[in-house]
DSSP file (Angstrom, degrees, kcal/mol; ACC not computed):
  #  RESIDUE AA STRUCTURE BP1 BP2  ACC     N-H-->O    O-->H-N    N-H-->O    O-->H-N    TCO  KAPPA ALPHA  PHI   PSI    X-CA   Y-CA   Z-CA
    1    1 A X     >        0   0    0      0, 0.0     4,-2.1     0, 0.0     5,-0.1   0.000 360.0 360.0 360.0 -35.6   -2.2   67.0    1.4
    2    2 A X  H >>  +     0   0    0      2,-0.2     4,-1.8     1,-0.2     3,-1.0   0.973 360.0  42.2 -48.5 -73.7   -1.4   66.0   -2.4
    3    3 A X  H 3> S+     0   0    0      1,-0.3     4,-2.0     2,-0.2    -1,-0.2   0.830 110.5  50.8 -71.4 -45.8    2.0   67.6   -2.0
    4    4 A X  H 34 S+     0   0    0      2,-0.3     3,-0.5     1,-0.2    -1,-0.3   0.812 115.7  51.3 -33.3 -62.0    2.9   66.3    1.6
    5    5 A X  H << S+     0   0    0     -4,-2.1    -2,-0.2    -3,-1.0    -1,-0.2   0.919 128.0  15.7 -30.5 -74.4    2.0   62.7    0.1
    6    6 A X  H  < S+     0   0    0     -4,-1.8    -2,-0.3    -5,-0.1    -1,-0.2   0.264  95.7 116.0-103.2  29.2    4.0   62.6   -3.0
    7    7 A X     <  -     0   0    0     -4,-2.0     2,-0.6    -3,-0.5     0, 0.0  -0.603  68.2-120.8 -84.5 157.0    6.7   65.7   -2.3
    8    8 A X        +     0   0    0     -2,-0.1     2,-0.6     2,-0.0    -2,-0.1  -0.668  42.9 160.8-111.3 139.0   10.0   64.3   -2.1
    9    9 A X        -     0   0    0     -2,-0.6    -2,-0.0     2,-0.0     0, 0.0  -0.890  48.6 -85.3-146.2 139.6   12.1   64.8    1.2
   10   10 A X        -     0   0    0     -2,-0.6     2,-0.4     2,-0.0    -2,-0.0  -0.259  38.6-148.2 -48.9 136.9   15.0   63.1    2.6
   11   11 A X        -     0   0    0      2,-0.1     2,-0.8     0, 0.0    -1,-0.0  -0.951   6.1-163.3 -78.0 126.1   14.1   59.8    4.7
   12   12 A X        +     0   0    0     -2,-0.4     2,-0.3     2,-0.0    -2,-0.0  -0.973  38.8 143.1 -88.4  83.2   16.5   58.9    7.8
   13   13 A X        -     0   0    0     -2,-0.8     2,-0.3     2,-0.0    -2,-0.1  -0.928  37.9-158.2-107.6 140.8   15.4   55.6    8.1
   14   14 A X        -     0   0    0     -2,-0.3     2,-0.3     2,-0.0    -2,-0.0  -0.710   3.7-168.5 -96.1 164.0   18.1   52.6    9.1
   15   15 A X        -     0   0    0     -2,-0.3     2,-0.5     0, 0.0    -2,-0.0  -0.876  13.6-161.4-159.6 104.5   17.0   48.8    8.0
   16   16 A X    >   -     0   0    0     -2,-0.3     3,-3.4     1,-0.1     4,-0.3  -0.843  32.5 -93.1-117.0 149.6   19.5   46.6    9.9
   17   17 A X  T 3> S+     0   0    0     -2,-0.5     4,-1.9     1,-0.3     3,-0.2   0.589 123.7  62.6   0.2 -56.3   20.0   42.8    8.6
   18   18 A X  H 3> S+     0   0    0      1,-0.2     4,-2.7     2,-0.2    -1,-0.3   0.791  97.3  60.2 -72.8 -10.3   17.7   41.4   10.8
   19   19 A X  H <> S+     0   0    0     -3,-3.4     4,-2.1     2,-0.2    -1,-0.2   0.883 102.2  54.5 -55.8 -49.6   14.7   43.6    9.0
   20   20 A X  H >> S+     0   0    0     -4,-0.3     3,-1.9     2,-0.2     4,-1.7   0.996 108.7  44.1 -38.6 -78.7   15.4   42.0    6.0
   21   21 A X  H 3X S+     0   0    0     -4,-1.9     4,-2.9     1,-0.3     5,-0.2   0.899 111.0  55.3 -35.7 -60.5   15.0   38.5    7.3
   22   22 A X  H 3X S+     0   0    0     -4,-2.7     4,-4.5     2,-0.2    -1,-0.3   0.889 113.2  42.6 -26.9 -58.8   12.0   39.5    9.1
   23   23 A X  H <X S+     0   0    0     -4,-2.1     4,-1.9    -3,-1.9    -2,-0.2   0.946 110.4  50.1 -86.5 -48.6   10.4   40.8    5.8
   24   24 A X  H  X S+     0   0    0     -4,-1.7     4,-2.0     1,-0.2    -1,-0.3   0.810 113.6  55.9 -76.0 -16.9   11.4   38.0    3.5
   25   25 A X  H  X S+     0   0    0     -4,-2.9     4,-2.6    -5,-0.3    -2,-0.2   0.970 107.3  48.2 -38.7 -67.3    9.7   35.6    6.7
   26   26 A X  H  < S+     0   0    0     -4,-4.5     4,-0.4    -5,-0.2    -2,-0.2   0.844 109.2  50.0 -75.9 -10.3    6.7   37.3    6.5
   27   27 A X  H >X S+     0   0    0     -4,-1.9     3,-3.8     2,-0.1     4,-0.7   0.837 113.1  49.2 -72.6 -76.5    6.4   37.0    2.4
   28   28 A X  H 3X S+     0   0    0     -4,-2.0     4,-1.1     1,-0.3    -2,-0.2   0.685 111.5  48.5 -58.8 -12.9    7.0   33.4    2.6
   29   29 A X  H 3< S+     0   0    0     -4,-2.6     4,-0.3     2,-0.2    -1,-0.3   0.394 109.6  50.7 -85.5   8.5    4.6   32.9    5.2
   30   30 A X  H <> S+     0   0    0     -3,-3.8     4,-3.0    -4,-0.4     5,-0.4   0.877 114.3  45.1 -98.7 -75.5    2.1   34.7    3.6
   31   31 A X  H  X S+     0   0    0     -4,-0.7     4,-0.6     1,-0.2    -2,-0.2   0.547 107.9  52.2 -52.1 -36.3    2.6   32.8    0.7
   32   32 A X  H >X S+     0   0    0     -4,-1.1     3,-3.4     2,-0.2     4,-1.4   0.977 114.1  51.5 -22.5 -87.3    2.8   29.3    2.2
   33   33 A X  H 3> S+     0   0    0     -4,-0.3     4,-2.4     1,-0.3     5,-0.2   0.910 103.4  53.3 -47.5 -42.1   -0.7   30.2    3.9
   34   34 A X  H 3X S+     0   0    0     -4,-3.0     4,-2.4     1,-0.2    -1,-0.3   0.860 106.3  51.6 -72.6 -18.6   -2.3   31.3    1.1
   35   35 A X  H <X S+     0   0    0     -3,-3.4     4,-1.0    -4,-0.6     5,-0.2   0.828 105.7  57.7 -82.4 -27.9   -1.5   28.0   -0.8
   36   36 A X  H  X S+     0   0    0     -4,-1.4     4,-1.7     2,-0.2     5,-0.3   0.996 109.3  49.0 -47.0 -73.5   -2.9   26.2    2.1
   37   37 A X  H  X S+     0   0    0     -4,-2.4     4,-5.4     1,-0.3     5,-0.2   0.888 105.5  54.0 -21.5 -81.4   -6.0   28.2    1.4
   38   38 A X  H >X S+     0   0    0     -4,-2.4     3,-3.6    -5,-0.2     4,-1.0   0.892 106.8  45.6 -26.1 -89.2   -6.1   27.6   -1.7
   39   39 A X  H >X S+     0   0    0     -4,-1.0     4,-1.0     1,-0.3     3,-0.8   0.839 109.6  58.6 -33.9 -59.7   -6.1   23.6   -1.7
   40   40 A X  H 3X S+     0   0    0     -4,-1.7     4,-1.2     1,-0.3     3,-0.4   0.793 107.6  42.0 -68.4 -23.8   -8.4   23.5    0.8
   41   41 A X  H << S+     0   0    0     -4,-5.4    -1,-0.3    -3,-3.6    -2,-0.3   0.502 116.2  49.0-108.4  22.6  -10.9   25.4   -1.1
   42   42 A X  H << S+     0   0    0     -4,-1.0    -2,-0.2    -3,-0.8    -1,-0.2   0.242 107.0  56.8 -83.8  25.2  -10.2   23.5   -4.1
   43   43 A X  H >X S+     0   0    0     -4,-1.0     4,-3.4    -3,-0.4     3,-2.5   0.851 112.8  43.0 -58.0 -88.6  -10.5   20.5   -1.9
   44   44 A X  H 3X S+     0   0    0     -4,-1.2     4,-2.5     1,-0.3     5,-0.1   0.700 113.2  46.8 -40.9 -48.7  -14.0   21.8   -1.1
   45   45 A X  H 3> S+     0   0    0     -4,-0.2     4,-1.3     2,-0.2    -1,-0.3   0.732 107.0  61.3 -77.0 -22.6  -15.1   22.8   -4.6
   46   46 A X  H <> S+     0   0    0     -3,-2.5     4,-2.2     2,-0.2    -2,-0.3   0.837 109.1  38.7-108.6 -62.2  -13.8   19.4   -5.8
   47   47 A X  H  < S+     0   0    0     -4,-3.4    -2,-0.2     2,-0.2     5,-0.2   0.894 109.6  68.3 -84.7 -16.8  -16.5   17.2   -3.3
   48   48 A X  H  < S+     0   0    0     -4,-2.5    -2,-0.2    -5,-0.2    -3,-0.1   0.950 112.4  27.5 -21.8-100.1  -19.2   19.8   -4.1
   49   49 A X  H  < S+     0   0    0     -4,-1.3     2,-0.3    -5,-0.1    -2,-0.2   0.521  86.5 107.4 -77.7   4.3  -19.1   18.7   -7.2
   50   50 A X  S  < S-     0   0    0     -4,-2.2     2,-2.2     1,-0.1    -4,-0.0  -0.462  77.1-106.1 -68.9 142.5  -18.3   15.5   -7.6
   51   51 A X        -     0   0    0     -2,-0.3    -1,-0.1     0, 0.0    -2,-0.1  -0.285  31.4-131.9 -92.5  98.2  -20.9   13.2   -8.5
   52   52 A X        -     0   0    0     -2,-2.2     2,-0.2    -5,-0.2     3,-0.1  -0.368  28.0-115.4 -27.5 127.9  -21.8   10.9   -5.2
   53   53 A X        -     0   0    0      1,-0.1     2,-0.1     0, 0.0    -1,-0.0  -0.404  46.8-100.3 -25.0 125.9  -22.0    6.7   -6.5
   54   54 A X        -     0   0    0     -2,-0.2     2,-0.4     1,-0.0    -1,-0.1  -0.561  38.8-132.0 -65.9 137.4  -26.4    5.9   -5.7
   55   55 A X        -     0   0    0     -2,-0.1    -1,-0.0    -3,-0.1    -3,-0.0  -0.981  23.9-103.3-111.2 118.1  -25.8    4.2   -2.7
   56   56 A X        -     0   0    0     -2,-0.4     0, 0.0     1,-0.1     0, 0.0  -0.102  49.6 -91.9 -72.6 138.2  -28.1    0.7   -3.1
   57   57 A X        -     0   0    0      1,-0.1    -1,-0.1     2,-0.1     2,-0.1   0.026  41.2-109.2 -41.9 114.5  -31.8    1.0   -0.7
   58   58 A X              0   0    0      1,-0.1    -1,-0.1     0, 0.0    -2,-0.0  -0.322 360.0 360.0 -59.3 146.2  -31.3   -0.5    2.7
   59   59 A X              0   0    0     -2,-0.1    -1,-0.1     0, 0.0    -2,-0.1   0.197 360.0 360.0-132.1 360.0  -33.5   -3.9    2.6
């Protein structure tokens, strides 16, 4: 299975223009999402810990 895996044999593959576009789409919407991510769970981690103001006793 090793050799089948890395043995080298021509590929016949085409990749026409719009594949490209496609690919560099789906990187920059991967990335884009994952900064969303991000922020929102340092958002999250950020009112975790921030320290809540004593709110004064209802009278």
């Amino acid at each position: 299975m090793a050799s089948w895996l890395f043995g080298s044999a021509p590929l016949y593959a085409y990749a026409d223009p719009g594949s490209g576009i496609l690919i560099w789409q789906m990187l920059l919407a991967g990335i884009a999402g994952a900064l969303f991510y991000v922020r929102r769970l340092l958002r999250w981690r950020r009112d975790r810990t921030e320290k809540k103001a004593p709110q004064p006793p209802d009278e």
